[in-house]
N, C-alpha and C positions, 0 to 999 in steps of 0.2 A: 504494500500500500504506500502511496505518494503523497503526501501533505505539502501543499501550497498556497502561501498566504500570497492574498488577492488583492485588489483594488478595485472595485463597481460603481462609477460614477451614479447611476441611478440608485446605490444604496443610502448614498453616502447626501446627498439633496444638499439643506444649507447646515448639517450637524456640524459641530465645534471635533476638533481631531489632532490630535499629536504625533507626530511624528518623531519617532526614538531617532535621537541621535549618537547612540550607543545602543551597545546589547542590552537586556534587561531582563534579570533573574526572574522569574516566576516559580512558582509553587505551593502548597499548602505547609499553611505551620508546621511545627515538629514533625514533617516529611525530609528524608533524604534525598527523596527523589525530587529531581528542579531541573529546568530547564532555559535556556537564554533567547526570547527575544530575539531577532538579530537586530543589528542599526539598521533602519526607515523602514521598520514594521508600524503602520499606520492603525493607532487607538484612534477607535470612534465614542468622544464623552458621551457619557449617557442620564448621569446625577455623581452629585455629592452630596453629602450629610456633615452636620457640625463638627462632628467627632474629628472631622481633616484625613474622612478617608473618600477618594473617588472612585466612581465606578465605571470602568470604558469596556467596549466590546473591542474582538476580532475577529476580522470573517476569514475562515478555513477554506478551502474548496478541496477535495477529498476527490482523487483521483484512481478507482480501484472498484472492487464488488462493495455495490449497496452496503450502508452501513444497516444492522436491524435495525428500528424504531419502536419505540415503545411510546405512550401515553404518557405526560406527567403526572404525578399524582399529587405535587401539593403545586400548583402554579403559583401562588403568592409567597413561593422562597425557590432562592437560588443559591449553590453552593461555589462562590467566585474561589480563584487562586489569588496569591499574593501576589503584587509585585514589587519589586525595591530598584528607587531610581534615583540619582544614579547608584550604579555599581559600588556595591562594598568593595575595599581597596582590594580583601584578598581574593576575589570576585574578576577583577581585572587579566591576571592573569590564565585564564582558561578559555 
């Protein structure tokens, strides 16, 4: 399977958007498992909350056998990843 992150003029209308200008850590808390972002992978904002944390999308496009689908079952929660931006120093090097 192939994972390539996209750009769709027609997704994207007048949303606010950032543009990594470096990599950028992603993952879930106390996971080891994490992954980089690459530099000019395009967040699309979506909201923030007080607390000073924001929430952006990425659009995936998935090149391979149908992924299964399934039904959500709670729609009013979503379980995001973290991100840390910029790069922790020892983060730089990998």
């Amino acid at each position: 399977m192939c994972v390539h992150f996209y750009f769709n003029e027609n997704i994207r209308g007048k949303n606010k958007i950032y543009i990594t200008d470096e990599q950028m850590r992603v993952g879930l808390p106390g996971l080891k498992e994490q992954f980089f972002l690459p530099k000019g992978t395009t967040l699309y904002y979506e909201t923030s909350y007080s607390e000073g944390v924001q929430i952006y999308k990425i659009y995936v496009q998935i090149v391979g056998p149908n992924l299964p689908l399934v039904e959500e079952k709670n729609k009013n929660s979503i379980t995001p990843l973290y991100g840390a931006n910029p790069l922790m120093e020892d983060d730089k090097d990998k």
